[in-house]
N, C-alpha and C positions, 0 to 999 in steps of 0.2 A: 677559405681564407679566414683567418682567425680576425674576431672582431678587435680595433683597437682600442684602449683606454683613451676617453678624450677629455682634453680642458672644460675648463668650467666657465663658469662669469655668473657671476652675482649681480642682477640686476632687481631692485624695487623690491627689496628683503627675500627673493627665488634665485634658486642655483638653476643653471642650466647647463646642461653636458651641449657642448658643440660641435658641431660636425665641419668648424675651418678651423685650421693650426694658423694662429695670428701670430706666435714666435718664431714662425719660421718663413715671413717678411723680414724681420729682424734681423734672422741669422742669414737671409740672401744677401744683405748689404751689410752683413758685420762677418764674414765666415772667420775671423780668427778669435773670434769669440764663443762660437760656439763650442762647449768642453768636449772633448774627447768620449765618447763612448768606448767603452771596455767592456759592457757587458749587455748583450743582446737577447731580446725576449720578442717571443711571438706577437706577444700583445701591444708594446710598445716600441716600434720599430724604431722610431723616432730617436728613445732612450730619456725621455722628459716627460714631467707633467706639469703643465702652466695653469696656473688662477689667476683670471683677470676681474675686476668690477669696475661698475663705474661709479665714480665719487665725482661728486661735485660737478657733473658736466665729464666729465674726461672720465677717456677707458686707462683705468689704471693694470699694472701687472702686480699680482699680490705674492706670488709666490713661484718658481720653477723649481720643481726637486726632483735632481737627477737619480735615473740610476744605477747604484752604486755595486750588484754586487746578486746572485741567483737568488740569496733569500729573499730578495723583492727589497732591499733596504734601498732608501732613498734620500736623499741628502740635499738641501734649498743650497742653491746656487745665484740666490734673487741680489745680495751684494754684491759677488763677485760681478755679477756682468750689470747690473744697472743702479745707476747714482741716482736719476732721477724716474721713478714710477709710472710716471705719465709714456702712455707706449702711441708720442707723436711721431712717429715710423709709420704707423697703421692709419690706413683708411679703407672701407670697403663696406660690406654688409654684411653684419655677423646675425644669423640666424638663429631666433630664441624660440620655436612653439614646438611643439610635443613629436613634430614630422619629422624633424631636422635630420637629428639621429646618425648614421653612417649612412644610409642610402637613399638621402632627399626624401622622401616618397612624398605624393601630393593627390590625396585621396580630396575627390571630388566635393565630399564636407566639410571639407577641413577647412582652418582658419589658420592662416599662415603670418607670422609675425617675423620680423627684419630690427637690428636698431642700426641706423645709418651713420659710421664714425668718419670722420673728415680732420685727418694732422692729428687721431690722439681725440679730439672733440664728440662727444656725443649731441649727431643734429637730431635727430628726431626718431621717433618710432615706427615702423611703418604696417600696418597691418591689412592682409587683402583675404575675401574669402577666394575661394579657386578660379571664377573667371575672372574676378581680378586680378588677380596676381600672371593670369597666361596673358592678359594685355599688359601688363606691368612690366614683365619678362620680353617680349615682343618689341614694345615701344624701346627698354632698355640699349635690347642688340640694334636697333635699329640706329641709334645716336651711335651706340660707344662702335660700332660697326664703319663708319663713314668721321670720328673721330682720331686725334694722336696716339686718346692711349691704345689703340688696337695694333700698332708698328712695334713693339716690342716681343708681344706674341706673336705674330707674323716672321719675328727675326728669329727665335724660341725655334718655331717650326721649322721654318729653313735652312738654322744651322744642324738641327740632328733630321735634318731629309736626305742623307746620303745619295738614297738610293730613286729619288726622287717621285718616289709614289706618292706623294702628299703635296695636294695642289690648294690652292686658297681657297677656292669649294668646299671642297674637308676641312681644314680648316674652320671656315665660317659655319660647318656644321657643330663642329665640338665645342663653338665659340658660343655660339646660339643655343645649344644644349645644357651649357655653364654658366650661362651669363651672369649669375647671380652668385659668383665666385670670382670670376675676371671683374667686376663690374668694383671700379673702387669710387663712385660717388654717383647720387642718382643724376640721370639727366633731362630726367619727367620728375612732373609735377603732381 
Protein backbone atom coordinates (compact mmCIF):
# COMPACT_ATOMS: atom_id res chain seq x y z
CA UNK A 1 0.00 0.00 0.00
CA UNK A 2 1.48 3.18 -1.03
CA UNK A 3 2.25 5.44 1.77
CA UNK A 4 -0.17 8.66 1.87
CA UNK A 5 0.91 12.44 1.68
CA UNK A 6 -0.46 13.86 5.00
CA UNK A 7 -1.55 17.23 6.42
CA UNK A 8 0.27 19.28 8.33
CA UNK A 9 -0.48 21.68 11.45
CA UNK A 10 1.90 24.15 12.69
CA UNK A 11 1.88 24.14 16.22
CA UNK A 12 4.54 26.51 18.73
CA UNK A 13 6.69 27.57 15.57
CA UNK A 14 6.96 23.02 14.53
CA UNK A 15 5.23 21.53 11.36
CA UNK A 16 3.86 18.36 12.09
CA UNK A 17 2.72 15.71 9.38
CA UNK A 18 -0.57 13.85 10.78
CA UNK A 19 -1.76 10.91 10.75
CA UNK A 20 -6.02 12.12 11.10
CA UNK A 21 -7.65 13.79 7.91
CA UNK A 22 -9.45 16.65 10.02
CA UNK A 23 -11.10 17.92 6.31
CA UNK A 24 -12.76 15.15 6.00
CA UNK A 25 -15.13 15.82 9.23
CA UNK A 26 -16.01 18.78 7.17
CA UNK A 27 -16.55 17.35 3.98
CA UNK A 28 -18.99 14.32 5.91
CA UNK A 29 -21.30 17.23 6.88
CA UNK A 30 -20.70 19.58 3.82
CA UNK A 31 -20.50 16.63 0.77
CA UNK A 32 -21.44 19.25 -1.77
CA UNK A 33 -18.64 21.03 -1.06
CA UNK A 34 -16.23 18.90 -1.58
CA UNK A 35 -14.63 19.65 -5.29
CA UNK A 36 -14.65 16.92 -7.62
CA UNK A 37 -11.53 14.90 -8.12
CA UNK A 38 -10.54 14.39 -11.80
CA UNK A 39 -7.46 13.10 -11.23
CA UNK A 40 -6.18 10.29 -9.08
CA UNK A 41 -2.75 9.36 -7.48
CA UNK A 42 -1.52 6.54 -5.45
CA UNK A 43 -0.40 8.71 -2.87
CA UNK A 44 -3.22 10.97 -2.34
CA UNK A 45 -6.27 9.11 -2.55
CA UNK A 46 -8.15 11.61 -0.98
CA UNK A 47 -7.04 14.21 -3.88
CA UNK A 48 -6.09 17.21 -1.35
CA UNK A 49 -3.57 18.63 0.92
CA UNK A 50 -4.83 20.48 4.00
CA UNK A 51 -2.57 23.00 6.52
CA UNK A 52 -3.99 23.68 9.47
CA UNK A 53 -2.37 25.84 12.84
CA UNK A 54 -3.42 27.14 15.53
CA UNK A 55 -3.56 30.77 16.16
CA UNK A 56 -4.64 32.33 18.87
CA UNK A 57 -6.40 29.40 20.70
CA UNK A 58 -8.16 27.97 17.58
CA UNK A 59 -7.21 25.40 15.05
CA UNK A 60 -7.36 27.29 12.09
CA UNK A 61 -7.28 25.72 8.25
CA UNK A 62 -4.42 27.60 6.36
CA UNK A 63 -4.58 26.14 3.08
CA UNK A 64 -6.30 23.01 0.81
CA UNK A 65 -4.62 22.65 -2.46
CA UNK A 66 -6.31 20.37 -4.69
CA UNK A 67 -5.12 18.20 -7.19
CA UNK A 68 -5.28 19.36 -10.32
CA UNK A 69 -3.72 17.42 -13.04
CA UNK A 70 -0.63 14.08 -13.33
CA UNK A 71 2.25 16.60 -13.23
CA UNK A 72 1.39 16.84 -9.41
CA UNK A 73 0.10 20.51 -9.93
CA UNK A 74 -1.93 21.73 -7.31
CA UNK A 75 -4.24 24.39 -6.91
CA UNK A 76 -5.57 26.31 -2.93
CA UNK A 77 -9.13 25.90 -2.91
CA UNK A 78 -8.94 27.48 0.80
CA UNK A 79 -11.71 30.51 -0.66
CA UNK A 80 -13.71 28.75 -2.50
CA UNK A 81 -14.97 26.45 0.38
CA UNK A 82 -14.15 28.50 3.50
CA UNK A 83 -15.25 32.18 4.70
CA UNK A 84 -14.33 31.75 7.87
CA UNK A 85 -10.77 29.74 8.88
CA UNK A 86 -11.57 28.79 12.33
CA UNK A 87 -12.35 24.84 11.55
CA UNK A 88 -15.26 25.00 14.55
CA UNK A 89 -16.52 21.64 12.72
CA UNK A 90 -13.63 19.91 14.48
CA UNK A 91 -13.15 18.37 17.68
CA UNK A 92 -11.12 15.28 18.70
CA UNK A 93 -7.38 14.68 19.35
CA UNK A 94 -5.15 15.46 16.76
CA UNK A 95 -1.78 13.70 17.41
CA UNK A 96 1.64 15.73 17.22
CA UNK A 97 4.89 13.56 18.48
CA UNK A 98 7.36 11.76 16.09
CA UNK A 99 5.09 8.09 16.50
CA UNK A 100 2.10 9.32 14.94
CA UNK A 101 3.02 8.86 11.38
CA UNK A 102 0.64 6.45 9.15
CA UNK A 103 0.78 3.51 11.46
CA UNK A 104 0.27 4.88 15.18
CA UNK A 105 3.13 2.80 16.52
CA UNK A 106 3.77 3.14 20.36
CA UNK A 107 7.19 2.01 21.24
CA UNK A 108 7.38 1.53 24.80
CA UNK A 109 9.89 4.70 25.15
CA UNK A 110 8.29 6.81 23.57
CA UNK A 111 6.51 9.95 24.60
CA UNK A 112 3.36 10.47 23.18
CA UNK A 113 1.89 13.85 22.68
CA UNK A 114 -2.17 14.74 21.79
CA UNK A 115 -3.51 18.67 21.37
CA UNK A 116 -7.15 18.30 22.61
CA UNK A 117 -9.48 20.68 19.99
CA UNK A 118 -13.18 21.25 21.30
CA UNK A 119 -15.77 23.48 18.31
CA UNK A 120 -12.47 24.69 16.39
CA UNK A 121 -10.76 25.57 20.26
CA UNK A 122 -7.50 24.55 21.25
CA UNK A 123 -8.02 23.02 25.23
CA UNK A 124 -4.96 21.79 26.08
CA UNK A 125 -1.98 19.66 25.36
CA UNK A 126 -1.81 16.36 26.34
CA UNK A 127 1.32 14.42 26.75
CA UNK A 128 1.69 10.56 28.25
CA UNK A 129 4.79 8.52 28.38
CA UNK A 130 3.59 4.61 27.32
CA UNK A 131 1.94 3.42 30.44
CA UNK A 132 0.23 6.38 30.60
CA UNK A 133 -1.06 6.81 27.71
CA UNK A 134 -2.42 2.65 27.83
CA UNK A 135 -4.48 3.88 31.08
CA UNK A 136 -5.29 7.12 29.24
CA UNK A 137 -6.68 4.97 26.15
CA UNK A 138 -8.46 2.49 28.55
CA UNK A 139 -10.01 4.90 30.86
CA UNK A 140 -11.08 6.82 27.38
CA UNK A 141 -13.19 3.62 25.96
CA UNK A 142 -14.40 3.04 29.03
CA UNK A 143 -16.68 6.58 29.33
CA UNK A 144 -16.98 7.18 25.63
CA UNK A 145 -18.08 3.18 25.49
CA UNK A 146 -21.19 3.60 28.00
CA UNK A 147 -21.64 7.35 26.49
CA UNK A 148 -24.04 8.99 23.42
CA UNK A 149 -21.35 9.51 21.32
CA UNK A 150 -20.68 5.78 20.75
CA UNK A 151 -24.56 5.20 18.93
CA UNK A 152 -23.60 6.88 15.78
CA UNK A 153 -20.77 4.34 15.18
CA UNK A 154 -22.74 1.62 16.47
CA UNK A 155 -25.39 2.81 13.50
CA UNK A 156 -22.04 3.09 10.94
CA UNK A 157 -21.63 -0.64 11.69
CA UNK A 158 -24.98 -1.79 11.47
CA UNK A 159 -26.01 -0.17 8.53
CA UNK A 160 -22.97 -1.66 6.24
CA UNK A 161 -23.48 -5.39 8.48
CA UNK A 162 -25.48 -6.92 5.73
CA UNK A 163 -24.33 -9.97 6.14
CA UNK A 164 -24.40 -9.81 9.76
CA UNK A 165 -21.17 -10.99 10.95
CA UNK A 166 -20.42 -8.09 12.96
CA UNK A 167 -21.69 -8.13 16.39
CA UNK A 168 -21.18 -5.21 19.04
CA UNK A 169 -18.23 -7.23 20.49
CA UNK A 170 -16.31 -6.44 17.36
CA UNK A 171 -17.27 -3.60 17.35
CA UNK A 172 -16.25 -2.60 20.90
CA UNK A 173 -13.00 -4.33 19.77
CA UNK A 174 -12.11 -1.82 16.72
CA UNK A 175 -13.54 0.80 19.04
CA UNK A 176 -11.17 0.15 21.95
CA UNK A 177 -8.25 -0.38 19.32
CA UNK A 178 -9.13 3.37 17.84
CA UNK A 179 -10.14 5.14 20.47
CA UNK A 180 -7.96 7.80 20.09
CA UNK A 181 -9.44 8.65 16.62
CA UNK A 182 -13.27 7.96 17.61
CA UNK A 183 -12.69 9.91 20.76
CA UNK A 184 -13.81 13.68 19.99
CA UNK A 185 -13.27 15.14 23.51
CA UNK A 186 -11.49 13.78 26.67
CA UNK A 187 -13.50 12.36 29.26
CA UNK A 188 -10.69 11.85 32.03
CA UNK A 189 -8.93 14.08 33.66
Amino acid sequence: MTRQISDTLLFEGKKHLLNTEILEVFFKNNAQKRPKIEIMCSALWRGYIASFEIVNGELQISDVRWLMDINFRMESKLNDLFLNKKADWYSGLIRIDDFGGEFDIEPENGIFEYLEILNGNFVKRLKFNYTELQKFKEEQYQYFIISDDVEPIYELFRKNNASGLVNEDSVNTIIKKHIMRYTTKVYVS
